[in-house]
C-alpha positions as CSV (number, residue, x, y, z in Angstrom):
1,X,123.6,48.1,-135.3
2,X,120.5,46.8,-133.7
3,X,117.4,48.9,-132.8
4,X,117.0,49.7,-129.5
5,X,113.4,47.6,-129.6
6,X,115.7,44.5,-130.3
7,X,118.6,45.4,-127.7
8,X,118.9,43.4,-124.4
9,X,118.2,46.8,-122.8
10,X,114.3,47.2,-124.6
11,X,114.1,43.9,-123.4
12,X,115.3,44.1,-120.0
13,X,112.9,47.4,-119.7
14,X,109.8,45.4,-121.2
15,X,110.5,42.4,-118.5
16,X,110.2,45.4,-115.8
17,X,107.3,46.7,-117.0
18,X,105.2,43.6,-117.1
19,X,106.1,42.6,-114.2
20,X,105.3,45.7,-112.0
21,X,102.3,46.9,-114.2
22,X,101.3,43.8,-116.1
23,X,101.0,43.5,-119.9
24,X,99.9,46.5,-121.8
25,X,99.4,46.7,-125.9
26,X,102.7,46.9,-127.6
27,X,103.9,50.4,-128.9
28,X,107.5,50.2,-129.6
29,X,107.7,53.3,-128.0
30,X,110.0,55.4,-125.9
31,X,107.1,56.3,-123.2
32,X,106.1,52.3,-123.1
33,X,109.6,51.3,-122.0
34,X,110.1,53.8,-119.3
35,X,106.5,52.7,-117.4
36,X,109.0,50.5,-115.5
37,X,110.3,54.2,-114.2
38,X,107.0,55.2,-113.3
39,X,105.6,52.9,-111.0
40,X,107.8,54.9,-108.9
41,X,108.5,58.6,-110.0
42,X,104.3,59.1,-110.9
43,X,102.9,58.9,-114.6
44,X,105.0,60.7,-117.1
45,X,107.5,61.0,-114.5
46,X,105.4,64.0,-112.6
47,X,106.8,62.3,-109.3
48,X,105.1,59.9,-106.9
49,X,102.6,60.7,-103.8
50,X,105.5,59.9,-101.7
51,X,108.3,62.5,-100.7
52,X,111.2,60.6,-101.8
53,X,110.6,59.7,-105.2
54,X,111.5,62.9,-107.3
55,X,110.1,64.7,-110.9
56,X,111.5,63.7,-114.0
57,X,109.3,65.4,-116.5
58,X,110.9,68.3,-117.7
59,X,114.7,68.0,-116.1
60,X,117.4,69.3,-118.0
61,X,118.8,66.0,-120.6
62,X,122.1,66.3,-119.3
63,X,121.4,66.3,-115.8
64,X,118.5,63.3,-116.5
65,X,121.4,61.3,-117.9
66,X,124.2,62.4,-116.2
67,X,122.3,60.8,-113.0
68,X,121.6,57.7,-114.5
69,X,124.8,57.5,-115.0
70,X,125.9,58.0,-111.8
71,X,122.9,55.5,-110.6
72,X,124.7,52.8,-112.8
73,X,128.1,53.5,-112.5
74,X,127.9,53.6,-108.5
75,X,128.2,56.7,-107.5
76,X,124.5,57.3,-106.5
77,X,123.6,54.4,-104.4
78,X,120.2,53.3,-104.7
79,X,119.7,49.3,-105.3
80,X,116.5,49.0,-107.6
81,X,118.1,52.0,-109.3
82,X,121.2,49.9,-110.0
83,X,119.4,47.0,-111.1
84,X,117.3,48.2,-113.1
85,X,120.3,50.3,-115.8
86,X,123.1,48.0,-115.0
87,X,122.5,46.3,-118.6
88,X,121.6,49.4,-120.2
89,X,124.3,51.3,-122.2
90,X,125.0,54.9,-122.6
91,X,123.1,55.7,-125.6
92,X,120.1,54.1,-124.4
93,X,120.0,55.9,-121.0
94,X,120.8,59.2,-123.1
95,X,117.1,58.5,-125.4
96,X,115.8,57.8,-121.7
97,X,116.6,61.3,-120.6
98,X,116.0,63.1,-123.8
99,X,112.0,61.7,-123.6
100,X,111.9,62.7,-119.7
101,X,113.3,66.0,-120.7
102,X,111.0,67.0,-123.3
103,X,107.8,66.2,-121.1
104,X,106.2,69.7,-120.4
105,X,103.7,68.9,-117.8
106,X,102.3,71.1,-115.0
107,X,103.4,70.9,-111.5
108,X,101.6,70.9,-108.3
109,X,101.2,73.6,-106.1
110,X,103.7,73.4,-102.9
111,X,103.1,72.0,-99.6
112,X,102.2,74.0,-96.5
113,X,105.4,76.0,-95.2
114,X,107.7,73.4,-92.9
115,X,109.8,74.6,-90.3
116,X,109.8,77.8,-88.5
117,X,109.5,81.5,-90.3
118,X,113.3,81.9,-88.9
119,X,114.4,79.1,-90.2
120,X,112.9,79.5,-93.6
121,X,114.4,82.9,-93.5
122,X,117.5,81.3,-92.7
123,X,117.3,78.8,-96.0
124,X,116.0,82.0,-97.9
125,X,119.3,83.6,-97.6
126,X,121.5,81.1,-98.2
127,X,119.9,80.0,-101.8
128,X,119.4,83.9,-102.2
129,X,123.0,85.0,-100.9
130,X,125.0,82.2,-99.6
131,X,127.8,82.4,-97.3
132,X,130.7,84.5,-98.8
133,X,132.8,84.2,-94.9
134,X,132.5,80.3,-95.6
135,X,132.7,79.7,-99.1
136,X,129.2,79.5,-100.3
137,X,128.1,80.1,-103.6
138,X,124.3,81.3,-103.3
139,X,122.1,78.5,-104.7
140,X,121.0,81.0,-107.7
141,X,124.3,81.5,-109.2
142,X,124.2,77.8,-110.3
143,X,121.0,76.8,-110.6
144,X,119.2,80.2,-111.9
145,X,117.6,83.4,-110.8
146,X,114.3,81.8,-110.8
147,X,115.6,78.6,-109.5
148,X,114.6,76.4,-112.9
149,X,117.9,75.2,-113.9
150,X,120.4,75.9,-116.3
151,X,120.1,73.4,-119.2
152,X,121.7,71.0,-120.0
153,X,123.2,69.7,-117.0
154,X,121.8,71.7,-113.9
155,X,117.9,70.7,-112.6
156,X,115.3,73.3,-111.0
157,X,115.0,73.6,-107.4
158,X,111.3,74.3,-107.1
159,X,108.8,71.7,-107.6
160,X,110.6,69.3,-105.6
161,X,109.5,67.6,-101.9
162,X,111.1,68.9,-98.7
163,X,111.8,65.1,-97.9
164,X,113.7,64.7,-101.3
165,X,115.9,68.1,-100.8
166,X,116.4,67.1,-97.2
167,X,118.0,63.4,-98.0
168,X,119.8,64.5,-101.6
169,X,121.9,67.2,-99.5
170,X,122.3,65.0,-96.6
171,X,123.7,62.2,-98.8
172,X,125.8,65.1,-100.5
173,X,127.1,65.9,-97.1
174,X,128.1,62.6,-95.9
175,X,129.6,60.8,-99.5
176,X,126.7,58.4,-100.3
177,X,126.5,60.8,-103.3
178,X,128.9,62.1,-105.3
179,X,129.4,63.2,-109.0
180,X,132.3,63.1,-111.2
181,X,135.3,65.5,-109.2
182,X,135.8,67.7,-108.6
183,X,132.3,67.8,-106.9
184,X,130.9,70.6,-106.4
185,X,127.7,69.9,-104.4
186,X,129.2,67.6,-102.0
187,X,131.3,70.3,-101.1
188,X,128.8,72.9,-100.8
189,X,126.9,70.1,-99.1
190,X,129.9,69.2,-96.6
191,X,130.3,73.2,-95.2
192,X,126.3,73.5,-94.3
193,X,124.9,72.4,-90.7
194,X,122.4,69.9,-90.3
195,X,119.9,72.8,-89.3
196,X,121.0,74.7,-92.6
197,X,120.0,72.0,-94.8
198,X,116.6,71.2,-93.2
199,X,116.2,75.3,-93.9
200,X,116.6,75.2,-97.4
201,X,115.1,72.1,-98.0
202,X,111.8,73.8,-96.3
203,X,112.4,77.0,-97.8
204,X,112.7,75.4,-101.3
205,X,109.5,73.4,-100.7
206,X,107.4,75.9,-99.9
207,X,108.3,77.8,-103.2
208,X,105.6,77.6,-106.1
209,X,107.2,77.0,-109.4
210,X,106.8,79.8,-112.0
211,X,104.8,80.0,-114.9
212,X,108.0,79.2,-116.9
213,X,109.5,76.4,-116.1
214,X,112.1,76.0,-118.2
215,X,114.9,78.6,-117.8
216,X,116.2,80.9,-120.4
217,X,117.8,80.2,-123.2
218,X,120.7,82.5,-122.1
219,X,121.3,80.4,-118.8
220,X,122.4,77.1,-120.8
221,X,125.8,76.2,-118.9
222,X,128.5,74.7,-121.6
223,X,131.4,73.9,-119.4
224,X,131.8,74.3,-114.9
225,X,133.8,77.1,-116.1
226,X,130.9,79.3,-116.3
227,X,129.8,78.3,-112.8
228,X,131.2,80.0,-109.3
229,X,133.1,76.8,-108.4
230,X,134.8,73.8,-109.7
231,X,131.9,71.3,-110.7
232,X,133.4,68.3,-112.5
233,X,129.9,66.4,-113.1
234,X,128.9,68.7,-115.9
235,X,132.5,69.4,-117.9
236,X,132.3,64.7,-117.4
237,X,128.8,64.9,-119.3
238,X,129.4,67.8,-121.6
239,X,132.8,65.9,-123.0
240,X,130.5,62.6,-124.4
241,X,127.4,64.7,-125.1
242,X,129.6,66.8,-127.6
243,X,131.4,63.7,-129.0
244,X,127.7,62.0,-129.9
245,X,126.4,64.8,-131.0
246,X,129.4,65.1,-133.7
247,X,128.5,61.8,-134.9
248,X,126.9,61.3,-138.5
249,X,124.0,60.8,-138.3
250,X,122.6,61.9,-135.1
């Protein structure tokens, strides 16, 4: 079995790189190969300047992998995303996610407050509470009290740009993203108003990240059957993540 230096993949990731950030001395490393990410998601992966470009450093493995996944396999829809893992193969864009995830980097403070106080109000309730009349689970009860994520397979909220929250729940809502079914956020996504999502997203943004960013132990989510709807994206990534970690070896 070849290295991953020697795969089409380390070589596909070291054309990238030189050609977006220009030669640099060879490692052989992990962090060397994903530069190619950063020119766009900030060093390390702490996010770029720009509000659309999202944190990697310190994301839940699963959920880092189980996106680039979907990024590949078409059903995120992003076109330099898809060209750049198209050759890549799963065991390659799992070492990707595992070096992402174990980045422990600080955040940045929030932006100013977006939006009016009633309509943060508005998006406080809904992560808070959510909607029991229609259906909607409270943002908390998947992705944790303090809104940090439930490793393995579900991210933090906080930390993230208002633009980003605001066009990942409007591609939710309207199918140009979607997860393994059955899917969970689209459907939470589909059952919020356009004015609802701009709330949370605002609401969300103007949150500082706590001192602990990583959530407790105690919240790691195994299987969707520990969640408060049917969420088929993380039973899909726990299935092969299981399986590989079975293997001799690893």
């Amino acid at each position: 079995m070849r290295s991953a230096a020697s795969s089409p993949a380390a070589a596909f990731l070291a054309a990238a790189l030189c050609s977006s950030v220009g030669a640099a001395p060879f490692e052989d490393s992990m962090a060397q190969r994903v530069l190619a990410c950063t020119g766009c998601h900030g060093a390390q992966g702490r996010a770029a300047a720009v509000g659309y470009y999202p944190r990697l450093a310190g994301k839940p493995a699963g959920y880092l992998f189980n996106q680039l996944l979907n990024f590949r396999d078409g059903r995120r829809h992003y076109e330099l995303m898809a060209g750049l893992l198209a050759p890549l193969g799963d065991a390659y864009l799992r070492e990707m996610a595992e070096h992402f995830a174990g980045l422990e980097l600080p955040y940045p403070p929030p932006g100013p407050p977006a939006g009016t106080p009633a309509a943060r109000a508005v998006g406080e309730r809904l992560v808070r509470e959510g909607d029991g009349a229609r259906g909607l689970p409270a943002c908390n009860d998947c992705h944790g009290a303090a809104m940090t994520g439930r490793p393995p397979f579900i991210p933090g909220l906080l930390g993230l740009p208002r633009d980003y929250l605001n066009a990942q729940l409007g591609a939710w809502k309207n199918g140009k993203r979607r997860a393994h079914g059955p899917d969970c956020m689209a459907d939470v996504a589909r059952r919020l108003a356009g004015e609802e999502i701009g709330a949370i997203s605002s609401y969300l943004a103007s949150q500082p990240v706590p001192a602990m960013t990583k959530a407790a132990a105690d919240a790691v989510v195994g299987s969707a059957k520990t969640l408060p709807m049917p969420c088929g994206g993380i039973d899909a990534a726990a299935a092969p993540a299981a399986d590989a970690a079975a293997k001799p070896g690893r």
